[in-house]
C-alpha positions in Angstrom: -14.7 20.5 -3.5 -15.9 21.0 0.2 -14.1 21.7 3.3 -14.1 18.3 5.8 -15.7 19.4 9.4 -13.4 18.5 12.8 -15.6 15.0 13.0 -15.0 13.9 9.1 -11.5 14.2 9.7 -11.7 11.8 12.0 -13.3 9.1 10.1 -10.8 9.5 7.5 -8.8 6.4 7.6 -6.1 4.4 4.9 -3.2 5.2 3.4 -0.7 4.3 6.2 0.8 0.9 6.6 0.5 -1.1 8.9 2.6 -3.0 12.0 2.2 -6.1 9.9 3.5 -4.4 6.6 6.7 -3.3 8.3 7.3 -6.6 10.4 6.7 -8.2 6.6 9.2 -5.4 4.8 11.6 -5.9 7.7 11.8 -9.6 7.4 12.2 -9.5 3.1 15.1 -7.3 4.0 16.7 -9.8 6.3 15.9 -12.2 4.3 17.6 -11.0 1.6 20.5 -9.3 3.2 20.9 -13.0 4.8 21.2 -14.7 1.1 23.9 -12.1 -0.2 25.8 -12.6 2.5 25.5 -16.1 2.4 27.3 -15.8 -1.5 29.4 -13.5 -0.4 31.0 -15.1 2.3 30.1 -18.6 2.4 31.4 -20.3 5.7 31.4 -24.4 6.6 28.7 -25.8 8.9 30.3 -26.1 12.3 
């Protein structure tokens, strides 16, 4: 095992997630939130 200098730190990159994942995440949740709602409380078209 070696010690990383200040400039190989910097070119470390992965691991996070990105804008895309969350927007993708976010809208699954909806989605699904959406659906058992929908069986829970199903109202007529208006």
């Amino acid at each position: 095992m070696y010690n990383l200098t200040d400039e190989k730190l910097k070119q470390v990159s992965g691991g996070g997630i990105t804008v895309a994942g969350w927007t993708a995440i976010g809208a699954a949740l909806v989605f699904v939130v959406g659906v058992i709602d929908g069986y829970i409380r199903p109202y007529k078209c208006r």
